[in-house]
Legacy VTK file of the C-alpha trace (Angstrom):
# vtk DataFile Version 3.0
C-alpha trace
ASCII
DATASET POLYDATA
POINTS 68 float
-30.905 34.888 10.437
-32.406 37.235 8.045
-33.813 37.064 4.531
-30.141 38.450 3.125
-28.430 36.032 5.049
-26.511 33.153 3.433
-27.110 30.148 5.054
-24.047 28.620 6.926
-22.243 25.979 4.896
-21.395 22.871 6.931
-17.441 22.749 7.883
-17.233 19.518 6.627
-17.931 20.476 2.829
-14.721 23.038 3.411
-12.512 20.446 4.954
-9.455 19.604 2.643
-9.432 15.736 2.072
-6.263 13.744 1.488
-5.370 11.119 -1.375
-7.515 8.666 0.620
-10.395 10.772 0.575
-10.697 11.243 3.997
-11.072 14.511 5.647
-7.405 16.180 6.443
-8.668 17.394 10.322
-6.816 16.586 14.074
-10.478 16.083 15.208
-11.215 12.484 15.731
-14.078 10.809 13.818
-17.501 10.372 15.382
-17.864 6.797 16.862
-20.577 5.522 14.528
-18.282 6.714 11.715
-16.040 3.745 11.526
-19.288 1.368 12.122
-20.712 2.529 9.233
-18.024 2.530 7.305
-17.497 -1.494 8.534
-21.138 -2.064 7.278
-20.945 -0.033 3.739
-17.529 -2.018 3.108
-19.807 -5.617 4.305
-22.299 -4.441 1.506
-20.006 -3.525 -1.038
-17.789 -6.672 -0.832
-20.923 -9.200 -0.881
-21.250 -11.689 -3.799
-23.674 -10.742 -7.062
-26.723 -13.198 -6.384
-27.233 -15.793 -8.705
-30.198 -14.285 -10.098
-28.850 -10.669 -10.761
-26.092 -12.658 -12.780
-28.807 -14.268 -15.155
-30.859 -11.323 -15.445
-27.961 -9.074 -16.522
-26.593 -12.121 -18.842
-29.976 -11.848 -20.452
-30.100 -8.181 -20.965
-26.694 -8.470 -22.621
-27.965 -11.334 -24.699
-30.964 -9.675 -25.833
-30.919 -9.292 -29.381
-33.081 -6.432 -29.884
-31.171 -4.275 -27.473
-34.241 -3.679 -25.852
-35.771 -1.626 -28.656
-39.423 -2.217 -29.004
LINES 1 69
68 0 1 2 3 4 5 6 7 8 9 10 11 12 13 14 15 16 17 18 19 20 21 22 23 24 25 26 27 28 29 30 31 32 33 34 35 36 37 38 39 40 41 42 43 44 45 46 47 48 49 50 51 52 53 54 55 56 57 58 59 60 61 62 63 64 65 66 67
């Protein structure tokens, strides 16, 4: 590649994508795709700890609005 070259843009960033966001291609999806996928959804879909809960009731609670 030369200096006046553009660099090559991946194909992915030119696929179309449907309403479900997916990519609109015949190719079939690499096989850690859907794995990942499976452990982004686990992470997503777990509970707000306990403690997250308080601290963020707090926050909201504060009176000074966190101004010093």
């Amino acid at each position: 590649m030369g200096s006046n070259e553009e660099p090559k843009r991946s194909a992915i960033v030119d696929q179309p994508h449907s309403e479900s966001g997916k990519a609109t291609t015949d190719a079939p999806e690499p096989q850690w795709a859907d794995g990942l996928r499976k452990l982004y959804d686990s992470v997503v879909e777990e509970p707000l700890p306990d403690s997250f809960k308080d601290l963020l009731s707090k926050l909201d609670d504060d009176p000074d609005d966190g101004k010093s």
